[in-house]
C-alpha positions as a printed Julia matrix, in Angstrom:
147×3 Matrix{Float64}:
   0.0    0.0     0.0
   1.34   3.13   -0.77
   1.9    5.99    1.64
  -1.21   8.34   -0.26
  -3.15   5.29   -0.01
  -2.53   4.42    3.83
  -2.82   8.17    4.37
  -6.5    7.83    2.79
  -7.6    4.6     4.71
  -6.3    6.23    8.2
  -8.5    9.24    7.26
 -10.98   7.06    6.74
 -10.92   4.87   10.24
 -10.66   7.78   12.2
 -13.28   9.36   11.15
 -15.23   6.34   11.63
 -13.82   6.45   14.85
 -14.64  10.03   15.42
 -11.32  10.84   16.06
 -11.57  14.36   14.91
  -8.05  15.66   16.33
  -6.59  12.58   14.36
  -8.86  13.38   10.94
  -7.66  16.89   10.88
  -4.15  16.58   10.81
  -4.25  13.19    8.58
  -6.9   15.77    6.29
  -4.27  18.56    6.25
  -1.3   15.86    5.42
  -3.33  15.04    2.78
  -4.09  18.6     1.3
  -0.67  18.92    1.36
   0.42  16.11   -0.25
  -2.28  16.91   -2.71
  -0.92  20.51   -3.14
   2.84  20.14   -3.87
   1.3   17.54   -6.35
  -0.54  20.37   -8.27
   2.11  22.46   -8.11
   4.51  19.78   -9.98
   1.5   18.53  -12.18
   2.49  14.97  -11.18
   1.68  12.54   -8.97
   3.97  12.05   -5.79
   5.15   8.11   -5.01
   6.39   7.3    -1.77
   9.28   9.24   -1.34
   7.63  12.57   -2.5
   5.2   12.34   -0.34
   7.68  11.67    2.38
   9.37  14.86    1.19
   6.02  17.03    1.86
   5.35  15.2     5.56
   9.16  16.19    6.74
   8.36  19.53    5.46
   4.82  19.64    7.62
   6.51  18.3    10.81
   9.77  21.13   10.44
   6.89  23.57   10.28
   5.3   22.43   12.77
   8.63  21.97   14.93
   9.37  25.57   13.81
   5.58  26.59   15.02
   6.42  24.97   18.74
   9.7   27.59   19.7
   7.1   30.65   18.61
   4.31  29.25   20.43
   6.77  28.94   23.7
   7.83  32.48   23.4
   4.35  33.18   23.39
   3.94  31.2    26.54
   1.21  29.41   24.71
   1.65  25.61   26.15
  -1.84  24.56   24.75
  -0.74  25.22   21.25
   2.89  23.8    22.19
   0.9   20.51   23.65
  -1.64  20.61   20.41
   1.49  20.84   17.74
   3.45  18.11   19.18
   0.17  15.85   19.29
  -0.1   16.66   15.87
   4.09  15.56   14.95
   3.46  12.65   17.18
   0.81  11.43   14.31
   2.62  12.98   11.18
   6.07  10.94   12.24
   3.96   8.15   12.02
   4.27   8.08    8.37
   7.57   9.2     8.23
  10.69   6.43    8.22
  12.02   5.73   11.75
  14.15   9.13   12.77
  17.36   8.6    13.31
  18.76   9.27   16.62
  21.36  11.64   17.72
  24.32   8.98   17.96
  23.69   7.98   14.58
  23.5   11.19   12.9
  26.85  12.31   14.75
  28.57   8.7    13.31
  26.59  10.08    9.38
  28.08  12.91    9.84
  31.42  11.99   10.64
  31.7    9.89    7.96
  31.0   12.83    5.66
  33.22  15.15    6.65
  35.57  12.54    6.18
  34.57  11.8     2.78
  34.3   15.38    1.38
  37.53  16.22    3.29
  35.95  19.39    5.18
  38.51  21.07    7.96
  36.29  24.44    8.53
  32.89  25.61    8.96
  33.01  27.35    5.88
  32.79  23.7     3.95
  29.52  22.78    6.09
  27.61  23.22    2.71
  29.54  20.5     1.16
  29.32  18.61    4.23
  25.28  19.4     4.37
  25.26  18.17    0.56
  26.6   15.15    1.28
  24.49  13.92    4.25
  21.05  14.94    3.03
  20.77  12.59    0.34
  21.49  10.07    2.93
  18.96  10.87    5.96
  15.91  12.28    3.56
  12.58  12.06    5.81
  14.69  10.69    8.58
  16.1   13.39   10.15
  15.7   17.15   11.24
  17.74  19.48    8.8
  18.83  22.31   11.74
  19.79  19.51   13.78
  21.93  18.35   10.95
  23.58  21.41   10.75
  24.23  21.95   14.59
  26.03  18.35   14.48
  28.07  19.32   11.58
  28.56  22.85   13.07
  29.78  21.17   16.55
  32.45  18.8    14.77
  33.78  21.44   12.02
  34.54  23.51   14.96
């Protein structure tokens, strides 16, 4: 089954379940997925779509440090509800240890001694952790070992 496909059928059971928190965020998921595919006047396969759900949960990570600074925990609590059900479509995220050991190895294998190479370093390692990992934390790992 394909990720559009399971995306539909989850819609489907929990609004049959009248799990409206659940149907809302698996709707907008959906309307995004459904968007970026207008915009490219294609359809997405698996890994496109994975593409548009890692960009949904960095805005939604993004959306949690505002709502803090507002002092806003309900929002704060809501959002991370809402990640908690988006990451479950997402591949497993690599942890921290692992991206330090990814990253490692391509600094290594791009030869980077300064900060100043991080985008070659960045370049490298993206290709390799798509939909699996956070993008700033990325670049504080690379950051801390170029330094």
């Amino acid at each position: 089954m394909s990720l559009k496909d399971r995306l539909q059928e989850d819609w489907k059971t929990a609004m049959k379940n009248k799990d409206s928190f659940r149907s809302n965020v698996i709707s907008m998921a959906r309307a995004a997925v459904l968007q970026a595919e207008k915009a490219d006047g294609s359809k997405l396969d698996d890994e496109g779509v994975i593409a548009v759900l890692s960009k949904e949960v960095k805005q939604r990570r993004d959306s949690i440090l505002e709502f803090e600074k507002g002092n806003r925990q309900d929002l704060v609590q809501q959002t991370e509800r809402e990640i908690e059900i988006l990451l479950e479509y997402l591949p497993q995220q690599l942890s921290k240890e692992e991206l330090i050991e990814i990253v490692k190895s391509a600094v290594k294998e791009v030869n980077a001694t300064s900060v100043k190479e991080i985008g070659k370093v960045m370049a490298a390692i993206m290709p390799k952790v798509k939909g699996r990992a956070d993008g700033k934390l990325i670049n504080e790992i690379v950051r801390q070992i170029l330094q």
